[in-house]
Every structure is written in structure tokens, then in C-alpha cells.
DRENDO-1510 file (C-alpha; in Angstrom, 1 decimal, always signed):
<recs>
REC; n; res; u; v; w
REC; 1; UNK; -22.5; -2.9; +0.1 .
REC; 2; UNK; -19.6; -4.3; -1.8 .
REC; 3; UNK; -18.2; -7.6; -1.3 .
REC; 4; UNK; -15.0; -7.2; +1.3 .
REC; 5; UNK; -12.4; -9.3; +0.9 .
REC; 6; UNK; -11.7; -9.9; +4.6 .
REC; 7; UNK; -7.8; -11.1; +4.7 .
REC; 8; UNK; -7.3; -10.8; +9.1 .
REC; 9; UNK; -9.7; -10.6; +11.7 .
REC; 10; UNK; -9.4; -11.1; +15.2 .
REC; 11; UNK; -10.7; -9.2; +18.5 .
REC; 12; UNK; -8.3; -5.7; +17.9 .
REC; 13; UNK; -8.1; -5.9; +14.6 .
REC; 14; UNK; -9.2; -6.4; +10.6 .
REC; 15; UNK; -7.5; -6.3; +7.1 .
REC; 16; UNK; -8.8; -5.7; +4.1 .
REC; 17; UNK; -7.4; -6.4; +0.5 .
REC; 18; UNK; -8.6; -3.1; -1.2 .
REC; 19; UNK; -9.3; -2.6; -4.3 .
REC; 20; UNK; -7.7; +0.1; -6.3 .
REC; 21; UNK; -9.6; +3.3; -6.5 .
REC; 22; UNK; -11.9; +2.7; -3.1 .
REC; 23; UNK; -12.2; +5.2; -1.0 .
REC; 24; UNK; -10.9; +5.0; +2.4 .
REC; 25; UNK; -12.5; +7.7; +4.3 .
REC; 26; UNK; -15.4; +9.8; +3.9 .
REC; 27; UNK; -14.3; +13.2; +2.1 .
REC; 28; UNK; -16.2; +15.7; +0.3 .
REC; 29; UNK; -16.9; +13.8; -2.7 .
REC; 30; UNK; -19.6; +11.9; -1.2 .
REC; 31; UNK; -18.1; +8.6; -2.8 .
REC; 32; UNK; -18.9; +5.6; -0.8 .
REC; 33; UNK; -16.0; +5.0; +1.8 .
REC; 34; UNK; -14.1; +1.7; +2.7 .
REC; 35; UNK; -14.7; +3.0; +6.7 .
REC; 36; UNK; -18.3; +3.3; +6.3 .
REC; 37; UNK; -18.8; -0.4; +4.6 .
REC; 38; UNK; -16.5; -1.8; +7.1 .
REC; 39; UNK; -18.6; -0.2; +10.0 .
REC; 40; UNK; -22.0; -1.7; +8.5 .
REC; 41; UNK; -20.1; -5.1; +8.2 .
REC; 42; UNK; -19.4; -5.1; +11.5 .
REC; 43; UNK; -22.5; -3.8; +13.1 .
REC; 44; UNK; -24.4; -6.4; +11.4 .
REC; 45; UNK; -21.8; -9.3; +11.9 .
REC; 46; UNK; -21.4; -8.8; +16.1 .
REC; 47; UNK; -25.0; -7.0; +16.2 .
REC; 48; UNK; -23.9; -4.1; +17.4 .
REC; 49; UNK; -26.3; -1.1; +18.6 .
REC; 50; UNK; -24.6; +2.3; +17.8 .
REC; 51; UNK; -21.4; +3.8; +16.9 .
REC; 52; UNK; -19.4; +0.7; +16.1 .
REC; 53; UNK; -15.4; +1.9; +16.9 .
REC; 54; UNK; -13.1; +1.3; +14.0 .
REC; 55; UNK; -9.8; +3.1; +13.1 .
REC; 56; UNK; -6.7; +3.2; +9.9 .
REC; 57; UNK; -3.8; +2.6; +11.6 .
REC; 58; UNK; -2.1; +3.4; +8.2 .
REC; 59; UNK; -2.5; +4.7; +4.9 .
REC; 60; UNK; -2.4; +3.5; +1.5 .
REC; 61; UNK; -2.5; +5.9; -2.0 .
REC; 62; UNK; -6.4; +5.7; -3.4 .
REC; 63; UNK; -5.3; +4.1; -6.7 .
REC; 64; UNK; -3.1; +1.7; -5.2 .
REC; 65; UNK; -4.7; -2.0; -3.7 .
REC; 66; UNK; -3.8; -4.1; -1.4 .
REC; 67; UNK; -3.5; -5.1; +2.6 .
REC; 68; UNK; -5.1; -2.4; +5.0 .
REC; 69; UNK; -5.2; -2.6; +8.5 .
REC; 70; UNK; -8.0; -1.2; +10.7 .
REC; 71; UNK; -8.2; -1.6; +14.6 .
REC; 72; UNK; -11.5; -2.2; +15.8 .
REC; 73; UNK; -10.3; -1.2; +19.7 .
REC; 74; UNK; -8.5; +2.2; +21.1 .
REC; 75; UNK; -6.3; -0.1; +22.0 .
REC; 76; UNK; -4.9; -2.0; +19.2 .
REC; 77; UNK; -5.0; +1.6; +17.3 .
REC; 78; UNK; -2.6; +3.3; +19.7 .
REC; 79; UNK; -0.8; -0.1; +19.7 .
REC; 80; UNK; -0.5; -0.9; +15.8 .
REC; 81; UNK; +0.0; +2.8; +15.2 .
REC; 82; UNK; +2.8; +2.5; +17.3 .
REC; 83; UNK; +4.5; -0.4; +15.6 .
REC; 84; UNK; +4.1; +1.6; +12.4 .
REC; 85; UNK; +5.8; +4.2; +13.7 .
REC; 86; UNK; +8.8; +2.5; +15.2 .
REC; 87; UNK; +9.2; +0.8; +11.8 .
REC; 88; UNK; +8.2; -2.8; +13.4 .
REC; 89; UNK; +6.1; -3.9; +10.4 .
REC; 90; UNK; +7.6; -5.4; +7.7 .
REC; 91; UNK; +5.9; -3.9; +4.6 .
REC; 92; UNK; +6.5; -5.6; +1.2 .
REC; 93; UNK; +4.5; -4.1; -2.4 .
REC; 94; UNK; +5.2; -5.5; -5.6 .
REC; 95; UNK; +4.9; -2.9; -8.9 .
REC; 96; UNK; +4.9; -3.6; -12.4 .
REC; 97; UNK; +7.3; -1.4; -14.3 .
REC; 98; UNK; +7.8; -0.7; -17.9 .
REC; 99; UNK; +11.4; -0.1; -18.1 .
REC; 100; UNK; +14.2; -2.1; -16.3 .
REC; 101; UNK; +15.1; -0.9; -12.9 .
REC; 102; UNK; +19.0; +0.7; -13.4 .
REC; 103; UNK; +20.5; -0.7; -11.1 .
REC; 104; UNK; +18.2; -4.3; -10.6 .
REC; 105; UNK; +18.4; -3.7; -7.1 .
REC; 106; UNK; +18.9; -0.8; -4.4 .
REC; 107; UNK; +18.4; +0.8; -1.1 .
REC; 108; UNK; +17.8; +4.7; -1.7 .
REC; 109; UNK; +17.5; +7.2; +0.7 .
REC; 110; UNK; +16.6; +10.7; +0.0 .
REC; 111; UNK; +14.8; +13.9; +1.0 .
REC; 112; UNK; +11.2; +14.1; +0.2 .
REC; 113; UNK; +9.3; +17.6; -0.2 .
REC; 114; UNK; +5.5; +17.4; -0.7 .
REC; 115; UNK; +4.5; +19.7; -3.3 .
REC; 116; UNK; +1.1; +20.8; -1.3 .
REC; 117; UNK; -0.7; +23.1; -4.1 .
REC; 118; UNK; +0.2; +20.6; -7.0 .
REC; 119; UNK; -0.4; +17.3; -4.4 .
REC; 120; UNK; +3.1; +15.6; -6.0 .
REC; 121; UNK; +6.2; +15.1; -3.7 .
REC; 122; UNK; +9.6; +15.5; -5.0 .
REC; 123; UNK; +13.3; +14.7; -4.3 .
REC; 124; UNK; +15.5; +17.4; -2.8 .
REC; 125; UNK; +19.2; +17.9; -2.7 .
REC; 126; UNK; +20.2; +18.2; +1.3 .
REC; 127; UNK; +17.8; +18.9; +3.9 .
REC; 128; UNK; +15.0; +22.0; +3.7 .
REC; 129; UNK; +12.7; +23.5; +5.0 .
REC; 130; UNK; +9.6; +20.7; +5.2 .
REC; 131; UNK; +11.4; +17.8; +3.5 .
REC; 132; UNK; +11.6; +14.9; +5.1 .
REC; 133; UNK; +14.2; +11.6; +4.9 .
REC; 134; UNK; +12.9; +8.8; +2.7 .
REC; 135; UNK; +14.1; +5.0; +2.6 .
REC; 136; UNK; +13.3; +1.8; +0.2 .
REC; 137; UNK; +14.8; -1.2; -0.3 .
REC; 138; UNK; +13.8; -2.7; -3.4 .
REC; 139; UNK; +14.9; -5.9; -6.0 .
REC; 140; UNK; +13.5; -6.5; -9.6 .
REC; 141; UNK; +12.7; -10.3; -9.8 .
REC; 142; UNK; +12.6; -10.7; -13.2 .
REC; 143; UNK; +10.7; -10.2; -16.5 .
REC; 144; UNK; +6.7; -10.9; -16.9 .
REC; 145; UNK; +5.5; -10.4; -20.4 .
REC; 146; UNK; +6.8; -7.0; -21.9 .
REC; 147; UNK; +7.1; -5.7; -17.9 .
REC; 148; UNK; +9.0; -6.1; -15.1 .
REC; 149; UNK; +8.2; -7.1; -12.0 .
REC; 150; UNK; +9.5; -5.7; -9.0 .
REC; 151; UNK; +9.5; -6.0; -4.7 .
REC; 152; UNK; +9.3; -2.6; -2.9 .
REC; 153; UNK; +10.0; -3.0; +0.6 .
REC; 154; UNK; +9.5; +1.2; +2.3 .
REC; 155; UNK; +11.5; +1.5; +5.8 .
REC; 156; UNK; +10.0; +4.5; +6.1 .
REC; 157; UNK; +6.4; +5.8; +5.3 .
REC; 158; UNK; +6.6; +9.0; +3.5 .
REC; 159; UNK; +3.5; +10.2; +1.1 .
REC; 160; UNK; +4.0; +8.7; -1.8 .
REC; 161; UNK; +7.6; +7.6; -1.3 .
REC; 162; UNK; +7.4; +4.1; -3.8 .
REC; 163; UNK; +6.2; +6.4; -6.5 .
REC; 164; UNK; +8.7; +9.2; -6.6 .
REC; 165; UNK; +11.2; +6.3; -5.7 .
REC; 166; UNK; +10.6; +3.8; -9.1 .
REC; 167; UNK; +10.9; +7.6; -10.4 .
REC; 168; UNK; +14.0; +8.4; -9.7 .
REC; 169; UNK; +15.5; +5.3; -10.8 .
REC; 170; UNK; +14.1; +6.3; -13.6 .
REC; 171; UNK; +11.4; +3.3; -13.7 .
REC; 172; UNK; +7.5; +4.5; -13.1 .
REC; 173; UNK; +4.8; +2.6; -11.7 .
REC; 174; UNK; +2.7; +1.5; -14.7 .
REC; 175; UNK; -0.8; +4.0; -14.7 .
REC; 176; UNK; +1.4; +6.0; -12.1 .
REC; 177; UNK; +0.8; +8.7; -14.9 .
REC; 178; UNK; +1.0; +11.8; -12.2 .
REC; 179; UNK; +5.3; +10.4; -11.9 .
REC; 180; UNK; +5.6; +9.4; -15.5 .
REC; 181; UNK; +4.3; +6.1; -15.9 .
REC; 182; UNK; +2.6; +4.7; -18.7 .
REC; 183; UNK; -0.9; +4.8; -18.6 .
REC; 184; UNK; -3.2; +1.9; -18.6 .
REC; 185; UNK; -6.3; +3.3; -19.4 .
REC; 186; UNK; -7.3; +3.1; -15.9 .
REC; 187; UNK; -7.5; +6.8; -14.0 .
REC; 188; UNK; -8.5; +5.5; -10.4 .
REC; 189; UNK; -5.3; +2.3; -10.5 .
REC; 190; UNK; -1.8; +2.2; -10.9 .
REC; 191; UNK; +0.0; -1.1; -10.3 .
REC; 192; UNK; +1.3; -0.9; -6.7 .
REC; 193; UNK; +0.2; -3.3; -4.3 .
REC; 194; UNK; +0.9; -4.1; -0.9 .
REC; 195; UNK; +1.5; -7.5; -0.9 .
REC; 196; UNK; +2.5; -9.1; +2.8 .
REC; 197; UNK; +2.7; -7.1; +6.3 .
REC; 198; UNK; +4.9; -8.8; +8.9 .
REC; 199; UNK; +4.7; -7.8; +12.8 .
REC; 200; UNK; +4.1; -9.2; +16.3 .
REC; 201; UNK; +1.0; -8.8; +17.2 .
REC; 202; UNK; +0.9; -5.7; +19.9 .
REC; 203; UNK; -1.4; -7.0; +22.2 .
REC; 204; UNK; -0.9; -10.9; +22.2 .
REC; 205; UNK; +2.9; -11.0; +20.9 .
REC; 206; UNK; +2.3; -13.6; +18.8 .
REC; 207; UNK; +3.8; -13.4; +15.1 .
REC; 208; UNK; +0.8; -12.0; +12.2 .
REC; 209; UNK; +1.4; -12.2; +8.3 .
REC; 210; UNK; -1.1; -10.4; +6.4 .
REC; 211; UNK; -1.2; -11.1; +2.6 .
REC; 212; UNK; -3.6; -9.5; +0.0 .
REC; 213; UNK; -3.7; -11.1; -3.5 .
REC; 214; UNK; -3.7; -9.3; -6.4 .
REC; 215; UNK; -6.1; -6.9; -7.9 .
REC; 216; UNK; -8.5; -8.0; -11.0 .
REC; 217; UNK; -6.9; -5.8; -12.8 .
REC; 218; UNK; -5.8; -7.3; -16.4 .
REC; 219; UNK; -2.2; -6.2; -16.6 .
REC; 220; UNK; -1.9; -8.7; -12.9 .
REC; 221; UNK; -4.6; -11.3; -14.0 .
REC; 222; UNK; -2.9; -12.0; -17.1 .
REC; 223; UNK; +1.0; -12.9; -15.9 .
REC; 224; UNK; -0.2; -14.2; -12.9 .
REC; 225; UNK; +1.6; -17.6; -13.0 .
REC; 226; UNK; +4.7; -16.1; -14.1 .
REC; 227; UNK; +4.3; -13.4; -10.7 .
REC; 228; UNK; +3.6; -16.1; -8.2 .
REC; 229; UNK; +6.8; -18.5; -9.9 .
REC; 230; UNK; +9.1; -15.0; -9.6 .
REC; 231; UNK; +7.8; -14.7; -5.9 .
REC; 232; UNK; +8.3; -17.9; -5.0 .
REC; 233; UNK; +12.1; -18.3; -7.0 .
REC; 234; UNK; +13.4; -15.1; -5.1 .
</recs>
């Protein structure tokens, strides 16, 4: 059992800050799962006998961290899933990036085709066969250290999408080594994390911030102060 750091609970639903690299499903590697822990957490906590329920109702990358919703009720999964899907959450991820975002800030939209054998997406000219429409708004807020810290906001949800976007514009995701980014020694992180999700609440309509602090990873730990003065100056 690791230690969950528990960032929303409430009858229909839980979030979790995840760490980078933590499996979030059962899969064939037999790695311990983020599902699994979460299910013995709550069996334990509400002394439940059984099958305890507990859904995703979205996804995030394995080596990225940050805020991940589960719905621990049918109903808040069809509900939150919903919300996702009607682009009513309000999604922001902060990267660190090694070159200067050209231009400091953007909304892109392109078509995305998922590479299936090689597991990479890429950006297509015009519409094909399989590709889909991606969107992300995004604004650099300013200089940490030799890096440079920018806020990803994705209007749409497309695999990988912040990756092959900070890409494009010709600016990698630090330890994003599969899109170009320099490494940081680190094969299981790359730093991307979800930061804040905003929505109404689906069930009791009441407004729900969820935010997930950053990872103990060094490259975060160490320009920490001059992150959180960026955040709060924008």
C-alpha cells in the first residue's frame, strides 16, 4: 500500500494527485495499479464486504502526475464522463520546457493521427482517414532557472495532445524524450502535470476545484518558489 495523496472526496467521487510513473489500471505487466490501491483504501475506510465499485472517468499519460478523478458510483461515472465529454471541465497542466515557446502564447488547432504500431501521434495536414481535431490554449509565464515554465490548458482530450502540441511549437516537454525532449534521467516521468480541474459538480451543481501539487521530482522541488510566484503573477 502506498501512501495516496487524497486531494477530493465526497459520496460520487475521489481524486488523487498521482505520481508520475504509477499505474493506473491493471495491465499485463503485473505492476501494482492506482485502481487496485484505491479499491483497498476504500474497502477498508467504509468497511466494505466485496467488490467495492470505483471507475476513471478520464485518463492521464503514465509518466505524467497530477489530479485524477475516479467515481466511486455508476452514477457520478456516467455523469463526470459526460462533463468530460461536453468539454465542461476546465483542465489546466503546467510543463517545464527547455526552449522558449515561439510564439509565448497560442491557441493551436490541428489534426492528430495516432501512430498505433509505434504508440506516438502525429500532426497531419487536412483531415484523413483516423485523424482526429486537436485544440490547446496555452501561455508561457515566464523563466524558472535555465527553464521555462508554461500553462497548458487542452479544450479537447486527444491522446497525447500537450505532448505533440509543446512539439510542434517546437518546445518539448522536459523527459518527454519519445517527442524530443530533453531527458532527465528519469524513464517513467516527464514534466507535465495536471495542475487544477474546474467543473460543477454533476450531481449536486455546486462549483468543485480540484488541485494537485507538484511532483517530488527535483527539476519541480527545486524552483518551486519561483513556480508558485509565476502562478500567482499571471
Amino acid at each position: 500500500m502506498i501512501d495516496l495523496e487524497i486531494i477530493f472526496e465526497e459520496n460520487h467521487l475521489i481524486a488523487i494527485n498521482i505520481p508520475n510513473g504509477m499505474l493506473v489500471h491493471a495491465d499485463q505487466t503485473g505492476d501494482s495499479s492506482l485502481e487496485e490501491i484505491l479499491k483497498e483504501y476504500l474497502r477498508e475506510k467504509y468497511k466494505k464486504p466485496g467488490n467495492v465499485f470505483l471507475q476513471s472517468v478520464h485518463r492521464l499519460d503514465r509518466p505524467v502526475s497530477g489530479a485524477l478523478i475516479f467515481a466511486k458510483t455508476s452514477k457520478g461515472k456516467d455523469r463526470m464522463r459526460q462533463l468530460f465529454t461536453d468539454r465542461k471541465v476546465d483542465k489546466t497542466y503546467l510543463a517545464l520546457v527547455s526552449q522558449c515557446p515561439d510564439p509565448y502564447d497560442a491557441d493551436l488547432e490541428n489534426w492528430m493521427l495516432k501512430n498505433r504500431e509505434k504508440n506516438i501521434v502525429e500532426i497531419v495536414k487536412g483531415e484523413k482517414s483516423g485523424a482526429v481535431k486537436a485544440r490547446t490554449r496555452y501561455k508561457t509565464l515566464g523563466k524558472v532557472g535555465k527553464y521555462y515554465l508554461v500553462r497548458l490548458h487542452p479544450i479537447t482530450g486527444k491522446s497525447h495532445q500537450l505532448r505533440v502540441h509543446m512539439k510542434f511549437i517546437g518546445s518539448p516537454i522536459c523527459g518527454d524524450v519519445k517527442y524530443g525532449g530533453p531527458s532527465i534521467h528519469d524513464p517513467n516521468a516527464l514534466l507535465l502535470h495536471c495542475r487544477q480541474m474546474e467543473f460543477i459538480h454533476p450531481i449536486h451543481k455546486v462549483p468543485v476545484v480540484i488541485r494537485a501539487e507538484l511532483p517530488n521530482l527535483p527539476l519541480w522541488q527545486r524552483h518551486l518558489d519561483e513556480i508558485h510566484g509565476l502562478e500567482e503573477q499571471d
